[in-house]
Biotite code that builds the C-alpha atoms (Angstrom):
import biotite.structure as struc

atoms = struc.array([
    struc.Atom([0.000, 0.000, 0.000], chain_id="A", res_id=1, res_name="UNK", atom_name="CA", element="C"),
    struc.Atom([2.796, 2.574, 0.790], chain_id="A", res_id=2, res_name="UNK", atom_name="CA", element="C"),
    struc.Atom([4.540, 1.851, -2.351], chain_id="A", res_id=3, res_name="UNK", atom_name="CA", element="C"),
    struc.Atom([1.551, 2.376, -4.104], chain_id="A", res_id=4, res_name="UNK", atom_name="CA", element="C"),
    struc.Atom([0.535, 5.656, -2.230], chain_id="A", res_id=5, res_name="UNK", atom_name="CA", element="C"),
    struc.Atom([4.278, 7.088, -2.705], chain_id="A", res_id=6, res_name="UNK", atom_name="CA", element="C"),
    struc.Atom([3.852, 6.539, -6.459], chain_id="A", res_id=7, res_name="UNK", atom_name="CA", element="C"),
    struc.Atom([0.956, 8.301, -6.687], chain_id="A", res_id=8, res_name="UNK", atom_name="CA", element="C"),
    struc.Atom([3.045, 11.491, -5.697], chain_id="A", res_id=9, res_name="UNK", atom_name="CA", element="C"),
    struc.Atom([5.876, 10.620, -6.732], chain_id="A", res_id=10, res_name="UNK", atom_name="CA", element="C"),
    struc.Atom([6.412, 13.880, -9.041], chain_id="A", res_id=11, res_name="UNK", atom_name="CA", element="C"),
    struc.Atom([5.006, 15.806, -6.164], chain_id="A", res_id=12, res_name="UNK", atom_name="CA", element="C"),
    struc.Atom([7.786, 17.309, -4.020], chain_id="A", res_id=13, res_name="UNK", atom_name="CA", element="C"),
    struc.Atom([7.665, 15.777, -0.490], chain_id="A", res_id=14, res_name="UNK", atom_name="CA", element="C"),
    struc.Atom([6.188, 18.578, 1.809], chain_id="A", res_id=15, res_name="UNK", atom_name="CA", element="C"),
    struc.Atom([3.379, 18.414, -0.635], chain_id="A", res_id=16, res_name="UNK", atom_name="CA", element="C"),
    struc.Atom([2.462, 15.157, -1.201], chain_id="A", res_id=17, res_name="UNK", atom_name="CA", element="C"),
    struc.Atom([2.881, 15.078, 3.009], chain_id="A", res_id=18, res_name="UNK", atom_name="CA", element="C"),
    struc.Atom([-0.027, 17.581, 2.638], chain_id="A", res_id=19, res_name="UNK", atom_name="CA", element="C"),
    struc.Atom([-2.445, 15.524, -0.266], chain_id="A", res_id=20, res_name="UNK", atom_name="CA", element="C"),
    struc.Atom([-1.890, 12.360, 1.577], chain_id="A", res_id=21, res_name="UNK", atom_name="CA", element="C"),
    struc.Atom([-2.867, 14.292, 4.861], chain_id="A", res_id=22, res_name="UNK", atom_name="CA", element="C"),
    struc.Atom([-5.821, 15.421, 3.572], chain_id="A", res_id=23, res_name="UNK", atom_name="CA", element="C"),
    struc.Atom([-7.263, 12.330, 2.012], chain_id="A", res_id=24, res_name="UNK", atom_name="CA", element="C"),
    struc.Atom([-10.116, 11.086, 4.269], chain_id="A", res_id=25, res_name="UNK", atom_name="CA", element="C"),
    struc.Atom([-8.619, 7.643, 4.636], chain_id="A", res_id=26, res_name="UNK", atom_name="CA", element="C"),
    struc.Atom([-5.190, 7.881, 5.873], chain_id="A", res_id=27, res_name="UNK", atom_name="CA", element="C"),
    struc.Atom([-5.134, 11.839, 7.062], chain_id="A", res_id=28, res_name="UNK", atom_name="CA", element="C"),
    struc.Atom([-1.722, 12.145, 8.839], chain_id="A", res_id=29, res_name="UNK", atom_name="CA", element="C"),
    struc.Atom([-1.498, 8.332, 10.264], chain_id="A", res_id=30, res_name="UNK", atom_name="CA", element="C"),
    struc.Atom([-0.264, 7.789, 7.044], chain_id="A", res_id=31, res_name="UNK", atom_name="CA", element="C"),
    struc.Atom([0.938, 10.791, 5.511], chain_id="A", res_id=32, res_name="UNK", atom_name="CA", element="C"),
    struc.Atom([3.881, 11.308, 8.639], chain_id="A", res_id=33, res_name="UNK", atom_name="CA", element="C"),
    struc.Atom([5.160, 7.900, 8.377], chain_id="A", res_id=34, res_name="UNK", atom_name="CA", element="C"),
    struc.Atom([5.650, 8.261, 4.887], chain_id="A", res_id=35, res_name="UNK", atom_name="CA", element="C"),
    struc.Atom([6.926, 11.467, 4.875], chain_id="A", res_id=36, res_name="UNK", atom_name="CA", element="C"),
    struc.Atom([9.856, 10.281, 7.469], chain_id="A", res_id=37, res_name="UNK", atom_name="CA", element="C"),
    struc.Atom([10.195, 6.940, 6.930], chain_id="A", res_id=38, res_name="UNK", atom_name="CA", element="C"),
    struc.Atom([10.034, 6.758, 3.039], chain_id="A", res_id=39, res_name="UNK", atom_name="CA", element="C"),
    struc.Atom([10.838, 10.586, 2.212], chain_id="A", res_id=40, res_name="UNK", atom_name="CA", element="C"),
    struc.Atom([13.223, 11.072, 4.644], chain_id="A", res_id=41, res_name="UNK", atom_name="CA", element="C"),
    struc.Atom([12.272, 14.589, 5.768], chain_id="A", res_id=42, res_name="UNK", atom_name="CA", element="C"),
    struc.Atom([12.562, 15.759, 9.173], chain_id="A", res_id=43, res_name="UNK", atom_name="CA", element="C"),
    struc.Atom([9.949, 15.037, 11.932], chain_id="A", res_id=44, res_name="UNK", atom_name="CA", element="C"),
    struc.Atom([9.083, 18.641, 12.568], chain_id="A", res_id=45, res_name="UNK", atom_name="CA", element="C"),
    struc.Atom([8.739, 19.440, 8.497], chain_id="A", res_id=46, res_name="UNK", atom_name="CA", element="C"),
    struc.Atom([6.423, 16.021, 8.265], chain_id="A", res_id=47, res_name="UNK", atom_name="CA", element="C"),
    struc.Atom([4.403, 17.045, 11.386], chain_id="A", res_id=48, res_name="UNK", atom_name="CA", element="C"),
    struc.Atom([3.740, 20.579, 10.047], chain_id="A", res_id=49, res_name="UNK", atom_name="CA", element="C"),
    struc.Atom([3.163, 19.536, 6.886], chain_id="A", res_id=50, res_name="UNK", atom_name="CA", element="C"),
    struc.Atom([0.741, 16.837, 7.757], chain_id="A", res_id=51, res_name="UNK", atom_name="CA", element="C"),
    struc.Atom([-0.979, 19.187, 10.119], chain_id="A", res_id=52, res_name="UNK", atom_name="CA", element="C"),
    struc.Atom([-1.738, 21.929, 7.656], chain_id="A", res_id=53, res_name="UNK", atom_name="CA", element="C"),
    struc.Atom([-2.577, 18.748, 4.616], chain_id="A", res_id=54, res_name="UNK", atom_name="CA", element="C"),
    struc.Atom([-5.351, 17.178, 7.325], chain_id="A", res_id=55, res_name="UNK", atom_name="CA", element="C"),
    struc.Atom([-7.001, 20.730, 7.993], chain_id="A", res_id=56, res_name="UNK", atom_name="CA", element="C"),
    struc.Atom([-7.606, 21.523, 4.484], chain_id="A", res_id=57, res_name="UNK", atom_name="CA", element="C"),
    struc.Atom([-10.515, 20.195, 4.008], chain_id="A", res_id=58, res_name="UNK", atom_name="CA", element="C"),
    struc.Atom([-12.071, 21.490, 7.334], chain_id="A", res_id=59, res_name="UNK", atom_name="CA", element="C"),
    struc.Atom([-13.432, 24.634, 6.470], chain_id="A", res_id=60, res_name="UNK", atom_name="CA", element="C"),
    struc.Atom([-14.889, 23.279, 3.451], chain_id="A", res_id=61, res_name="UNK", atom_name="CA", element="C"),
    struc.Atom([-16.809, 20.387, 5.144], chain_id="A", res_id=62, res_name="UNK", atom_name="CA", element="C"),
    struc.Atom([-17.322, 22.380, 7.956], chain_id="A", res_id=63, res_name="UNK", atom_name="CA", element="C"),
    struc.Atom([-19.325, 25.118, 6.202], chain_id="A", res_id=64, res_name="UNK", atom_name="CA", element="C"),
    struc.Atom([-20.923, 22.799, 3.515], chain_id="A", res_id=65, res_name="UNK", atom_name="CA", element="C"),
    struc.Atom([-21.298, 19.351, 4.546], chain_id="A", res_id=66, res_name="UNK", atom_name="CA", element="C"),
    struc.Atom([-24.824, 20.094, 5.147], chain_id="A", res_id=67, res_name="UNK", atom_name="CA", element="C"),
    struc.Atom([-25.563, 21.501, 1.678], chain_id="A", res_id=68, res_name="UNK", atom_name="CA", element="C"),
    struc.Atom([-23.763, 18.652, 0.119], chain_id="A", res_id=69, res_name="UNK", atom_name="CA", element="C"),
    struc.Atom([-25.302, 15.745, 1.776], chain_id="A", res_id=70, res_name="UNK", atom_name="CA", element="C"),
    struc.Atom([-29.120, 17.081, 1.544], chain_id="A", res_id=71, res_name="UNK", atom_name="CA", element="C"),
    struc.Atom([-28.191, 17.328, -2.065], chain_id="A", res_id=72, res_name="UNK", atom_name="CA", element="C"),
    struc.Atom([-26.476, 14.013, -2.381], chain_id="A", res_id=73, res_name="UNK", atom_name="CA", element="C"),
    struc.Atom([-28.959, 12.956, -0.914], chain_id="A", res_id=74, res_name="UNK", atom_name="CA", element="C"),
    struc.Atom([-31.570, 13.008, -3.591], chain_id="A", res_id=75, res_name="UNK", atom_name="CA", element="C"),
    struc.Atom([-30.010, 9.353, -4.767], chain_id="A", res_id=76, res_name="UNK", atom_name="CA", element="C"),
    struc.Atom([-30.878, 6.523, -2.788], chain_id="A", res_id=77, res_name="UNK", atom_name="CA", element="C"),
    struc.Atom([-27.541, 5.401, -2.788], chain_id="A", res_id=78, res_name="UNK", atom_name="CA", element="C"),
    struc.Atom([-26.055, 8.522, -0.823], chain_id="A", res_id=79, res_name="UNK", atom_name="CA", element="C"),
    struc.Atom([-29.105, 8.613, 1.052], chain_id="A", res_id=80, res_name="UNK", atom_name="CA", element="C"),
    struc.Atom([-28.562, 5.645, 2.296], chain_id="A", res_id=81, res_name="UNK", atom_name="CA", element="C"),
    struc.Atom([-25.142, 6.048, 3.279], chain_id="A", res_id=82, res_name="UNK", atom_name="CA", element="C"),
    struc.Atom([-25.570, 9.722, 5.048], chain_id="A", res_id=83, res_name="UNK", atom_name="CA", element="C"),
    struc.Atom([-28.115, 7.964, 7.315], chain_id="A", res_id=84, res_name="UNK", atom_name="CA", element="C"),
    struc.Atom([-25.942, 4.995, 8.066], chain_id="A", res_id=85, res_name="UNK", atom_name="CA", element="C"),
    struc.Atom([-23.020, 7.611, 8.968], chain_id="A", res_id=86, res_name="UNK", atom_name="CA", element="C"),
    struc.Atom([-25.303, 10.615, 10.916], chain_id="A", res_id=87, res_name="UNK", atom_name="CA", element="C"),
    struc.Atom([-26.897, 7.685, 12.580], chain_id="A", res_id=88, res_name="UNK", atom_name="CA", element="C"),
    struc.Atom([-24.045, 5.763, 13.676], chain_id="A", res_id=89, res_name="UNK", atom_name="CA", element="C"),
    struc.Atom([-21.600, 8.745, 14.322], chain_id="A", res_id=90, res_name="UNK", atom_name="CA", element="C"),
    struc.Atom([-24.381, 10.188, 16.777], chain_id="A", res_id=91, res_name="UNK", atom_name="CA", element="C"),
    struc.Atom([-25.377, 6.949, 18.348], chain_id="A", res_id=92, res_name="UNK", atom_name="CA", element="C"),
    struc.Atom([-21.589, 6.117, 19.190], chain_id="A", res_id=93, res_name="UNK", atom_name="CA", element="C"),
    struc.Atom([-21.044, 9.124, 20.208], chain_id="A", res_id=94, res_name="UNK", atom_name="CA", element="C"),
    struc.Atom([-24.027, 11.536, 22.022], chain_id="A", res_id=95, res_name="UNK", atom_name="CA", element="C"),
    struc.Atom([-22.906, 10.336, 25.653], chain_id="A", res_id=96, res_name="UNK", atom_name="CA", element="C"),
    struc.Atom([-19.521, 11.800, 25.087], chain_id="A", res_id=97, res_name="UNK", atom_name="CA", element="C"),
    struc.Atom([-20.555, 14.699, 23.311], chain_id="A", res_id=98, res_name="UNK", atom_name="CA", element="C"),
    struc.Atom([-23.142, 15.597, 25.931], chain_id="A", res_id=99, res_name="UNK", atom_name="CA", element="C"),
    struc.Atom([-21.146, 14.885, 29.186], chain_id="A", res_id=100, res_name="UNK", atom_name="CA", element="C"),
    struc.Atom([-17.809, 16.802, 27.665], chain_id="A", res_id=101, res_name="UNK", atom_name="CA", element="C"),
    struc.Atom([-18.970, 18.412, 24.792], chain_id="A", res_id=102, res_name="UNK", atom_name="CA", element="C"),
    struc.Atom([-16.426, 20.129, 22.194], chain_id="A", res_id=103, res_name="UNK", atom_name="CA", element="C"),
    struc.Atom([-13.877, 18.468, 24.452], chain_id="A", res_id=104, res_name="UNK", atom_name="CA", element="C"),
    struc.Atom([-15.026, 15.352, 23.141], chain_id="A", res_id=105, res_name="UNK", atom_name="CA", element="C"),
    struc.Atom([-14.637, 16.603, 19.261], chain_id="A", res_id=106, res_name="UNK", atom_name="CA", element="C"),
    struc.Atom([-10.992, 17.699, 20.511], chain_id="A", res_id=107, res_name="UNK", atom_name="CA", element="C"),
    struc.Atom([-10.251, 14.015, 22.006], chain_id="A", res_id=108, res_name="UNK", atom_name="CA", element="C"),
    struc.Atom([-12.123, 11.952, 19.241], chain_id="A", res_id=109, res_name="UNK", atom_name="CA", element="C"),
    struc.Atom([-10.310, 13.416, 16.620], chain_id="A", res_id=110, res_name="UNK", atom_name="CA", element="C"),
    struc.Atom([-6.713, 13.002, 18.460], chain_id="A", res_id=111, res_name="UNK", atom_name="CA", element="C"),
    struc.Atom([-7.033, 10.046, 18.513], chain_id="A", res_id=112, res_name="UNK", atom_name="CA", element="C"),
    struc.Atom([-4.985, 8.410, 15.963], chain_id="A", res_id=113, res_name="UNK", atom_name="CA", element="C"),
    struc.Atom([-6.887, 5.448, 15.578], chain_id="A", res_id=114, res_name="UNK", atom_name="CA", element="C"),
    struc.Atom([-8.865, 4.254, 11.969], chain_id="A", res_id=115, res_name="UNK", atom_name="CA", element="C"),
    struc.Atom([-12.740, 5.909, 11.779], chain_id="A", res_id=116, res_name="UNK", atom_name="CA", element="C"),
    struc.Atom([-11.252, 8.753, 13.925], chain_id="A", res_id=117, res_name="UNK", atom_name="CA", element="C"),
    struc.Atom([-9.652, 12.326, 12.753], chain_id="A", res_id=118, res_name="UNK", atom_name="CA", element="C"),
    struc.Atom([-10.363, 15.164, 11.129], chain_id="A", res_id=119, res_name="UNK", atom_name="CA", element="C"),
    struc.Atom([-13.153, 14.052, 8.191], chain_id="A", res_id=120, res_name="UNK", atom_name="CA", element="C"),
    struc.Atom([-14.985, 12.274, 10.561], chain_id="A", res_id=121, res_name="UNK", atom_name="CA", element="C"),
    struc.Atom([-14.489, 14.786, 13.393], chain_id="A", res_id=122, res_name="UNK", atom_name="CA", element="C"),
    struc.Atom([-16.111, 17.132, 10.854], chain_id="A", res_id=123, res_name="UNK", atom_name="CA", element="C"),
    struc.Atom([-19.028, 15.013, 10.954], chain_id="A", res_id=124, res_name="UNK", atom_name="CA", element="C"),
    struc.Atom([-19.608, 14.701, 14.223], chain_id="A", res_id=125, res_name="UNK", atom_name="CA", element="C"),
    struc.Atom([-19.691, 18.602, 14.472], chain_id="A", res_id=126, res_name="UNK", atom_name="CA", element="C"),
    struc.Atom([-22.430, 18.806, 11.886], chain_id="A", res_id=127, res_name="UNK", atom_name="CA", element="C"),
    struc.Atom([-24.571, 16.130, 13.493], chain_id="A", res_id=128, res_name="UNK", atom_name="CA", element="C"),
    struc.Atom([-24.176, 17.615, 17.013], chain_id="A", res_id=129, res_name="UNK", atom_name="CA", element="C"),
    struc.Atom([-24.432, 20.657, 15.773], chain_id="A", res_id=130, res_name="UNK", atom_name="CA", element="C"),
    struc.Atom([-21.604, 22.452, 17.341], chain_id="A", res_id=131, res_name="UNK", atom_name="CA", element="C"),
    struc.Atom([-21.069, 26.542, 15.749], chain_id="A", res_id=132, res_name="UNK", atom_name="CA", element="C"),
    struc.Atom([-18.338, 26.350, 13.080], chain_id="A", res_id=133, res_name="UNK", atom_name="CA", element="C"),
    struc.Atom([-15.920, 28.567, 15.490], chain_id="A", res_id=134, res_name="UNK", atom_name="CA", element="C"),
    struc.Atom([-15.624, 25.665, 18.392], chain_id="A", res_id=135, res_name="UNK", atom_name="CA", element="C"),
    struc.Atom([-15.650, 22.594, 15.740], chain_id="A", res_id=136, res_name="UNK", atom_name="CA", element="C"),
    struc.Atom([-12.727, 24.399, 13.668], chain_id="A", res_id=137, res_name="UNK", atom_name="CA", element="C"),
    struc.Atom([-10.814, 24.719, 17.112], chain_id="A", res_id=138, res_name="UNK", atom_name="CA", element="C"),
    struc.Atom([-11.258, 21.424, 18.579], chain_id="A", res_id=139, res_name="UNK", atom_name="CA", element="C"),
    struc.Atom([-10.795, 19.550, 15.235], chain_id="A", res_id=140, res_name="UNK", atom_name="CA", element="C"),
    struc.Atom([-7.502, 21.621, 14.859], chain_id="A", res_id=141, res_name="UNK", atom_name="CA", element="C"),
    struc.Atom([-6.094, 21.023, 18.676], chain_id="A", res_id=142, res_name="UNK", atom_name="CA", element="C"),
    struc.Atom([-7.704, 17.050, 17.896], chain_id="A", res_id=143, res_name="UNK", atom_name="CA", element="C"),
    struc.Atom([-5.605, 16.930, 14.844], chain_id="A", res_id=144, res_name="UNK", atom_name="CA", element="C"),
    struc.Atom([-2.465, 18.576, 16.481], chain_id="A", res_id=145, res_name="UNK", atom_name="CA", element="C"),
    struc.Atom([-2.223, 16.169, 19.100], chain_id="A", res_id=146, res_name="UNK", atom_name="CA", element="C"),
    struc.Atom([-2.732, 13.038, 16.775], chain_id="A", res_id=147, res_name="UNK", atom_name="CA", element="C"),
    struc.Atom([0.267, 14.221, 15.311], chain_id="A", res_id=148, res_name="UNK", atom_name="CA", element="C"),
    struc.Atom([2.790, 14.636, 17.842], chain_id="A", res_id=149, res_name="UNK", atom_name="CA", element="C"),
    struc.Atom([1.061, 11.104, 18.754], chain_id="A", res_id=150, res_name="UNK", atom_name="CA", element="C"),
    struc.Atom([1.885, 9.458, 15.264], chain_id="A", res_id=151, res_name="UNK", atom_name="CA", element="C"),
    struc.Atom([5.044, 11.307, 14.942], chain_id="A", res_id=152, res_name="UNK", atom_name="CA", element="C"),
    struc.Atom([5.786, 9.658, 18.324], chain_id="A", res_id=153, res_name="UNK", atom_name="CA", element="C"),
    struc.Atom([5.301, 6.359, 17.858], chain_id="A", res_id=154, res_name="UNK", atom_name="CA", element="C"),
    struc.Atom([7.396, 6.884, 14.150], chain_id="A", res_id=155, res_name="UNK", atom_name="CA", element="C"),
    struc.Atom([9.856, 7.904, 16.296], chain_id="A", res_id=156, res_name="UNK", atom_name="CA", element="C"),
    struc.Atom([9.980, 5.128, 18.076], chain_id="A", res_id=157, res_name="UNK", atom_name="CA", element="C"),
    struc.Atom([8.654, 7.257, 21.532], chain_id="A", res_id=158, res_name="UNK", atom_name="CA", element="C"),
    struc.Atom([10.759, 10.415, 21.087], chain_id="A", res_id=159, res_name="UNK", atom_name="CA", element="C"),
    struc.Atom([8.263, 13.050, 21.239], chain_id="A", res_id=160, res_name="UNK", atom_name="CA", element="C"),
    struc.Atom([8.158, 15.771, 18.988], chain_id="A", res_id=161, res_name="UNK", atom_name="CA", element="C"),
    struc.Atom([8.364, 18.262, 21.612], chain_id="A", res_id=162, res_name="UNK", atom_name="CA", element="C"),
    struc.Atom([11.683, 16.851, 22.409], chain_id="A", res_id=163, res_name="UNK", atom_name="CA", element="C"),
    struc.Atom([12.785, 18.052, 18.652], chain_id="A", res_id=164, res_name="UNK", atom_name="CA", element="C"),
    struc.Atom([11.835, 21.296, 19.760], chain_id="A", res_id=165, res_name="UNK", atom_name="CA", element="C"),
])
């Protein structure tokens, strides 16, 4: 899979495709920092920032128009069907969290480094709990902040990229 993911952006220098493969809803930064060390080489503070700013590029835009696109997505059965499934599950796995902590919880779900978790999703979850754009943007961005150092991390095999610092 990383072979195939590094040829993809191959002709892409590094700090960017560090940024595409951070923003792609699959991988985000769990994939895009261990590449970006381990097969690019680059420094652990270079991948971290650059993963950081690639996963919160497409914030704003599902932030402010998630809505808009799934009610018109929505008109096919197909995409129907799968905005229900995700509203539906995101809010029943998650309301107890979200109403005992609140936007704490969107900050902690999405650091969380862990598949189903991170920025896309965390996105989600602020449009079916409905939190104001301001908060979501914050928490998402501290969520996807701390994921980092976390993946960096483990990369690193424990040294913490506050110790690079």
């Amino acid at each position: 899979m990383i072979d195939a993911i590094t040829r993809l952006f191959e002709s892409i220098p590094h700090p960017v495709a560090t940024m595409l493969m951070a923003a792609m809803p699959v991988g985000e930064l769990r994939v895009a920092i261990p590449v970006a060390i381990g097969v690019y080489g680059m420094d652990p503070l270079t991948a971290y920032i650059a993963a950081v700013i690639g996963n919160m590029l497409p914030v704003v835009p599902l932030l402010l128009f998630l809505e808009s696109v799934s009610n018109y997505l929505r008109r096919w059965v197909f995409w129907d069907v799968f905005f229900n499934w995700l509203f539906t599950r995101t809010y029943h796995r998650h309301n107890g969290k979200f109403e005992r902590y609140g936007t704490i919880a969107l900050l902690l779900f999405v650091a969380i480094p862990l598949p189903v978790t991170g920025a896309w999703t965390g996105c989600a979850a602020a449009f079916v709990f409905g939190i104001q754009f301001r908060h979501a943007f914050l928490a998402i961005l501290g969520g996807v902040m701390l994921a980092g150092i976390i993946v960096t991390s483990i990369v690193l095999g424990g040294v913490g990229l506050l110790d690079l610092l």
